[in-house]
N, C-alpha and C positions, 0 to 999 in steps of 0.2 A: 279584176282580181287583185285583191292587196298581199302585199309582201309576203304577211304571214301565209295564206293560201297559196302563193307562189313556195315557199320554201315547204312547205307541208306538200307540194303534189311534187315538188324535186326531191324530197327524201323519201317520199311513197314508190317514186319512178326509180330510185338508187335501190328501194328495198326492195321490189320485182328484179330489178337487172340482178341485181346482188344472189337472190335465191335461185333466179333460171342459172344464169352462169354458176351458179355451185350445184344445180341438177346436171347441168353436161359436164361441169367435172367430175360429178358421180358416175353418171352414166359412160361419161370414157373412160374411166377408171376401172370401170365393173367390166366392161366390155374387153382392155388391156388386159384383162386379168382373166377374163375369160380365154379370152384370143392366146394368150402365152402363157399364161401359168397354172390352169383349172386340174386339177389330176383327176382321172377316171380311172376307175378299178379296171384290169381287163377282163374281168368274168372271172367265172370258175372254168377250171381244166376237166375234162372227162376224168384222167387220171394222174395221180403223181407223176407218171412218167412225160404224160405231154407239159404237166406243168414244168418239170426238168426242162424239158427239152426249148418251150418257147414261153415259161415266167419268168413275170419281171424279176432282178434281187435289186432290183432301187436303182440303180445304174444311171437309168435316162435321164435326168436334172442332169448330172453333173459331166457322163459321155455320150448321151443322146443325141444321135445326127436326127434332120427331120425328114421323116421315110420318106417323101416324094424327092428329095435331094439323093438321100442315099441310093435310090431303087435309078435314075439316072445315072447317075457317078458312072458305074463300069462302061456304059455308051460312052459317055462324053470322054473317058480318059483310059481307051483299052491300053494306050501303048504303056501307063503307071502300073499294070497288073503284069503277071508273071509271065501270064501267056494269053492265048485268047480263050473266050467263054465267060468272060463275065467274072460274077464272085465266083463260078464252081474251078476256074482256073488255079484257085487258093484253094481246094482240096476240100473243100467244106461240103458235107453230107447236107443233102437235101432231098424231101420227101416228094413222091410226089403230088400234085396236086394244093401243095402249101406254096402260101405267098416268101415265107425269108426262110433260108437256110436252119438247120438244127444247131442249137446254139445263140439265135439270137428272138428277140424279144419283140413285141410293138406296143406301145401307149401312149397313151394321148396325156401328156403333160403340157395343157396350152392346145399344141396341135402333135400330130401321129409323131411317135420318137423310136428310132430302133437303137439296139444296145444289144450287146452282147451276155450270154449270163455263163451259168458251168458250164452247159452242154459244150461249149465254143470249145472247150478243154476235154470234156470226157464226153467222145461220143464217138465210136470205133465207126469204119467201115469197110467191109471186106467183099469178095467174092471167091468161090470158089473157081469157077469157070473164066473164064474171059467173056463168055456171052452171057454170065449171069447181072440182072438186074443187081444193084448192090444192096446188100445187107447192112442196118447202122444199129447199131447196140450200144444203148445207155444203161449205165453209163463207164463205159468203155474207155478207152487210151483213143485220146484225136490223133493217131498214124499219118492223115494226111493232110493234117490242114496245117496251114502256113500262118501262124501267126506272127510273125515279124512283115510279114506278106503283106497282109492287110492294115498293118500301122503303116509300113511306108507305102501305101498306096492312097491313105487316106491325106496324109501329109502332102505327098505329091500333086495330087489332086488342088488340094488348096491353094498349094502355090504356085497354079496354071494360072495363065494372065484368063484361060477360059474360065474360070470358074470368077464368073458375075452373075450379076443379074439376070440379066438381058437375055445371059444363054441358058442359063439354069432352067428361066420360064420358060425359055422354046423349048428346052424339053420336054419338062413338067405338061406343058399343054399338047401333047402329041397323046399324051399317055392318060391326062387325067385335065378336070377344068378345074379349076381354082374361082373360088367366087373373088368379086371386084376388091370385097375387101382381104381378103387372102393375100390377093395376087399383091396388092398394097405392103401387106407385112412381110409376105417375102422378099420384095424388095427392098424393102427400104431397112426391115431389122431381122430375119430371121437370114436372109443369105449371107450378107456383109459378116453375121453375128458367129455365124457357122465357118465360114472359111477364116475367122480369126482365131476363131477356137481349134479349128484343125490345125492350121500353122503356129500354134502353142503346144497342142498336141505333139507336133513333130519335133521344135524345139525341145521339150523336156525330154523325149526320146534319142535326142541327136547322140549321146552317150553310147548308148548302143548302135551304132555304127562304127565304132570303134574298138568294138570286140569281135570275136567271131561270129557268124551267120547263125542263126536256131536253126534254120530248113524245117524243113516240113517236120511233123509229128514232137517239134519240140519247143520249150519255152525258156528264156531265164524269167522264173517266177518270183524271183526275191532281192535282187537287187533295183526292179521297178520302187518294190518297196522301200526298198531302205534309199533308196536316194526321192525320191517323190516324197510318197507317206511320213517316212520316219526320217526324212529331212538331214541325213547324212550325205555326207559328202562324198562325190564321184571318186570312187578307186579303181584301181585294176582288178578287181576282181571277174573272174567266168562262175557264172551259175544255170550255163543252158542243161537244160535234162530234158527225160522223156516224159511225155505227159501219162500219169501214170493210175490203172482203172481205180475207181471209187463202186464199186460193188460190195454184196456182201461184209459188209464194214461191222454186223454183228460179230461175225468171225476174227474181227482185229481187236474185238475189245481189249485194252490195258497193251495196247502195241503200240511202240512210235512212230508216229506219223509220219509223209511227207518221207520224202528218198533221206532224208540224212537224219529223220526221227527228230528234230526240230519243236515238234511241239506232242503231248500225250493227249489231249483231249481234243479228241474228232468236233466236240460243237466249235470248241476255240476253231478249229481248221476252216469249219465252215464260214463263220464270221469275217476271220481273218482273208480267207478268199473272198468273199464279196468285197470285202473294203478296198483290197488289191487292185478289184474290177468296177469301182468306182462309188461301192453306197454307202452312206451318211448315216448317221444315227438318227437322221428325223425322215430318213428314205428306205430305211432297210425292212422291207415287207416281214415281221417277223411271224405271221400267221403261214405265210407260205414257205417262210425257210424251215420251219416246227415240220412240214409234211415232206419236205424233199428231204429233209434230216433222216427222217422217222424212215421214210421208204428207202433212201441207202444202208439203212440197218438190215433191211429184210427182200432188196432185191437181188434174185439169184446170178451166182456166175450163169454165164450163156453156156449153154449145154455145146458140148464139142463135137466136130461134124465127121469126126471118125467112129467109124460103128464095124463093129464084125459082120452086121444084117447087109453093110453090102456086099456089090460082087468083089471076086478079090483080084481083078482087073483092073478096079477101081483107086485112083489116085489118094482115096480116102478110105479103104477097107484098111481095119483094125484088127491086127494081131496077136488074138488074146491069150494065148499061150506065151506069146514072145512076151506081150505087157506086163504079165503076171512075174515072169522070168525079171522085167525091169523095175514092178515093185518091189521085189526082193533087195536090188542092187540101189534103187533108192535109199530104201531103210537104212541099208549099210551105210551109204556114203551122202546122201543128205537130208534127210530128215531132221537129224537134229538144229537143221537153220530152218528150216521150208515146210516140214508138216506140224498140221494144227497142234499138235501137241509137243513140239520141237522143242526142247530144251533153250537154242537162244532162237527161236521163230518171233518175230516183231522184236528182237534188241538191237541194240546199235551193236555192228562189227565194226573195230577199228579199223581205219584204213591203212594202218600201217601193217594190219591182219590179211585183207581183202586184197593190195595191192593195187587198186583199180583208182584211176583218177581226181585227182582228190580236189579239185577244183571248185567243186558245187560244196567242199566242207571248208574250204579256205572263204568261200563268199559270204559265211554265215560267220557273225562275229557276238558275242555277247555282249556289248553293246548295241548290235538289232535288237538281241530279244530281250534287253530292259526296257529298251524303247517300247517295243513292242506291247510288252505288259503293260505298260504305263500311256498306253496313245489315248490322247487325250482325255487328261484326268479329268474334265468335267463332265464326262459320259461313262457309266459302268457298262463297258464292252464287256467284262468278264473274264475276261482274258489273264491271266496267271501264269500260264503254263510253258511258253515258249523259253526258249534255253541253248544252249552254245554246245555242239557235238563235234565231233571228230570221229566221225565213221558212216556208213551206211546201214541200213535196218533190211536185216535177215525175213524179205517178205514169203508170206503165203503165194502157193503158184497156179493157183485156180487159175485158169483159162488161158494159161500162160500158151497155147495154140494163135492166143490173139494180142498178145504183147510184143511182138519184136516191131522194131530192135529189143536187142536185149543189152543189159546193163544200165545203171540211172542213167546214163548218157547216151543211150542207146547206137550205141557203137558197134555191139555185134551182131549183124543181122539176121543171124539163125541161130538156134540151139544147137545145132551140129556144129557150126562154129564156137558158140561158147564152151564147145568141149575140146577142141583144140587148143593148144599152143598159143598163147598170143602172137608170136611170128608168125604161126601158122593162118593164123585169122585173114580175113579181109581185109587190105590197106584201103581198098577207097570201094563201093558201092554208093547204090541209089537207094533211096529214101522219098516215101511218098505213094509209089501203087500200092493196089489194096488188093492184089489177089496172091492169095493165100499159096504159101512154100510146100507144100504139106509132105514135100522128100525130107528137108532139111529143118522144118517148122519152122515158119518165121512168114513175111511176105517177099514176094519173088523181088530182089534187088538188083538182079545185072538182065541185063539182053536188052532190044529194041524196046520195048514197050516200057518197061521200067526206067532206062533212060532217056526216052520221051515224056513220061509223064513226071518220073520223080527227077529228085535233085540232088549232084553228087556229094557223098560224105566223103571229108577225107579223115583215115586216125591220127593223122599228122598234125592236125591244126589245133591251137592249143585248147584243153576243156576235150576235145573226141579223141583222148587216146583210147584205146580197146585192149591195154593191160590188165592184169590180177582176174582173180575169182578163179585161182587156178584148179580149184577143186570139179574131178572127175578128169582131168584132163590125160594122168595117166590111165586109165581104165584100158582093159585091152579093147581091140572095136568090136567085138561079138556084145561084149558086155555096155559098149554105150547105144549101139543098135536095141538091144533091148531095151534102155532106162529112153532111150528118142520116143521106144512104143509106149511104155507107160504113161510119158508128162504126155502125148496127146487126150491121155483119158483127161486129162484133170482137167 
C-alpha cells in the first residue's frame, strides 16, 4: 500500500471515528435530555377542582424536589418535622387513597418532580365531631398547615450529613427500584443536585428566622417576594397573616384584593401568586391557570353545617328566630363593610380607622409595587395594578363558620371573642386543630387536644396583636347572641 492509500484509509478511519463519536454524543445528549429535562404534560384533571388541588402552575423546574427523594425525606429525618407522622404532622390535608397531600403536584420534568401549587394555601379542613373523617374544602383558608414547617424541614433535611447518596438509595430501593441507569443519576447528579438546592433554599430563607414564627394556618406572603423576586433588601419588616379563602371571587368583582387590598385585579393575584410559588414565564401552564381562574369565579362558598332540620340537642341546630333577630342587628351595625351590597364592602379601611395591627401595611411599600408592575420588563406579565395602601379591605363573610382565626393576622380565635374587648380577648391560644367551635365560631383553640395537636399563639409577639375592629363590641349580649346565630348562616 503506497502513502497516498495509506493517508486516504487514515482519513476514511478519522472520518468513521469522527461521525460514531458525534452519534454518541448525540445519542448522550438526547438521552441527558431525556433523563433530566423532557417535560410531560400530567394529563387532564376530572375537574377544576382536582386540577386545583394537584395542577401543576410551573413550579417544578425551578422548586421541584424529585418524588422518590421527597416521598422518603420524612422517614429519614422525622426528628426535622414538628412531630411525628410524616408530612401530615405539618397539618396538610390529604385524601384518601392519593399518593401527595392536597396542595402539591407531580411531573415528570426529566424524571417525577413534586411542588407545591395554591391548594398548599387555600384548602380548609375541619371536622365536626372528634371522630369525624375530615372534611377539606377548596378552596378554603389552610388553618392547619404549617408552612414555615415545611421550608425548615426541607432545609434541615439537606444539611443532615444523612442526606447522601448512599442513604437516599437505600431508601428509595425499600420502596421502589430504580433502573441501573436511574440509580446512576441519582447518584451522581440528581441527589448531590437536590441537597444543594435545598441548602440554598434554606439560605435565602434564613431572614425569616429572625422574625416571628407563621404557625400553622399562616404565611408572610410578601416579603418572600420582595426580598427574593423583587430583589429588595432585607428589612424589619412582619407581614405574617392568615391564609385567606379564594372562593366565590365573582362576588368580589372590582374589590381589593389580598388583606390590605394591594392589588384590584384577581388575574394579576393569580399570576402574581404563582410567581411567588416559583413559575417562570416560559413554565407558567397558562391553559390550566385560564380554568382554575375561571372556576374560582363560580365556585360556591361551602354551605354551613348549622341547620334548624337538626335536633336542637344538637351542637349545630340553628336558631332561626334568634338568626333572623341577628340579621336585623347585622344590617344595623355591619353591613355597610361585610354585605354584598355594603357601601365600603371590598375598600380599603384605614388602619388608623380599624385599629388592628398594622404590621402586614408597614411591610408593603410602594416601592414593591413599582417593582412589581415593572418585574421583568422583557416579559408582559400584565401586571399594572399593584399599589401601596395603608389599611385593610372590608371583606365579604360567606362562610366565615370556616375562617378563624379571625382578623388578617388571625389573632382572634373566635367570633365571640372578636366581639369583645381587646383586653378581653384571648392573650395566648392554639392554632392549628380543625374541629369546628360551633359555641363560640371559630375552631376549638384551648384544652388537651388543641394543644396537642396545635401550636401556641401568643398577642404579645410582635405582628399577632388582637387589637382594633372594635365595632360590635359594645352591643348588649342578648343582641351579639343573636348576630353569633345569624353569621353561622352565612
Amino acid at each position: 500500500m503506497n502513502q497516498k492509500e495509506i493517508l486516504q484509509t487514515v482519513s476514511k478511519t478519522a472520518i468513521i471515528v469522527s461521525v460514531l463519536l458525534a452519534v454518541v454524543i448525540i445519542i448522550l445528549l438526547t438521552l441527558g435530555w431525556y433523563k433530566l429535562y423532557r417535560e410531560e404534560e400530567q394529563g387532564e384533571f376530572s375537574t377544576p377542582e382536582e386540577l386545583f388541588k394537584y395542577g401543576s402552575i410551573g413550579s417544578e423546574t425551578s422548586q421541584g424536589i424529585p418524588y422518590w427523594i421527597w416521598l422518603v425525606m420524612p422517614k429519614m429525618f422525622p426528628e426535622h418535622l414538628p412531630a411525628l407522622g410524616g408530612w401530615a404532622s405539618l397539618g396538610l390535608p390529604w385524601e384518601q387513597g392519593k399518593e401527595l397531600p392536597v396542595g402539591f403536584s407531580k411531573k415528570t420534568i426529566g424524571f417525577p418532580r413534586v411542588a407545591f401549587n395554591c391548594a398548599f394555601c387555600h384548602a380548609a379542613r375541619y371536622r365536626l365531631e372528634p371522630t369525624d373523617v375530615p372534611t377539606i374544602v377548596v378552596p378554603g383558608p389552610s388553618h392547619t398547615v404549617h408552612a414555615q414547617g415545611y421550608a425548615r424541614f426541607l432545609a434541615a433535611a439537606a444539611n443532615d450529613a444523612r442526606f447522601n447518596s448512599d442513604e437516599i438509595l437505600s431508601q428509595i430501593d425499600r420502596i421502589y427500584k430504580l433502573s441501573w441507569l436511574d440509580k446512576l443519576l441519582y447518584r451522581f447528579i440528581i441527589i448531590p443536585q437536590t441537597k444543594k438546592s435545598l441548602i440554598q433554599y434554606g439560605e435565602r430563607f434564613a431572614w425569616a428566622e429572625q422574625k416571628p414564627d407563621w404557625g400553622p394556618g399562616r404565611i408572610d406572603p410578601f416579603n418572600p417576594i420582595k426580598f427574593g423576586v423583587l430583589q429588595m433588601s432585607i428589612d424589619e419588616t412582619i407581614g405574617n397573616s392568615d391564609m385567606p379563602p379564594i372562593w366565590n371571587m365573582k362576588a368580589r368583582a372590582n374589590h381589593a384584593l389580598h388583606w390590605d387590598g394591594l392589588n384590584t385585579n384577581f388575574h394579576e393575584v393569580v399570576v402574581s401568586s404563582a410567581i411567588g410559588d416559583g413559575t417562570t414565564y416560559e413554565s407558567y401552564p397558562e391553559k390550566n391557570m385560564k380554568k382554575i381562574e375561571q372556576w374560582l369565579q363560580e365556585v360556591p362558598t361551602p354551605k354551613s353545617p348549622f341547620s334548624s332540620e337538626l335536633s336542637s340537642d344538637s351542637s349545630f341546630y340553628l336558631n332561626t328566630d334568634l338568626a333572623e333577630h341577628g340579621k336585623t342587628i347585622f344590617n344595623q351595625h355591619c353591613a355597610s363593610c361585610h354585605a354584598p351590597d355594603g357601601e365600603k364592602t371590598g375598600k380599603i379601611i384605614p388602619v388608623t380607622e380599624l385599629g388592628t395591627d398594622r404590621h402586614r401595611v408597614d411591610m408593603w411599600t410602594a416601592e414593591a409595587a413599582k417593582r412589581y408592575n415593572t418585574y421583568e420588563k422583557n416579559h408582559d406579565w400584565g401586571m399594572r395594578n399593584f399599589q401601596d395602601v395603608d389599611g385593610y379591605v372590608a371583606v365579604l363573610l360567606d362562610g366565615i363558620w370556616l375562617r378563624g382565626p379571625y382578623l388578617h393576622n388571625g389573632s382572634v380565635p373566635t367570633l365571640k371573642d372578636l366581639l369583645r374587648k381587646a383586653e378581653d380577648r384571648p392573650e395566648k391560644f392554639f392554632r392549628g386543630y380543625d374541629l369546628i367551635d360551633p359555641k363560640n365560631i371559630g375552631f376549638v383553640s384551648s384544652g388537651a387536644m388543641a394543644e396537642k395537636v396545635g401550636v401556641l399563639y401568643d398577642t404579645k409577639v410582635s405582628g399577632n396583636s388582637n387589637v382594633g375592629h372594635n365595632y360590635g363590641t359594645d352591643l348588649p349580649e342578648d343582641q351579639k347572641e343573636a348576630l353569633l346565630e345569624y353569621l353561622k348562616t352565612l
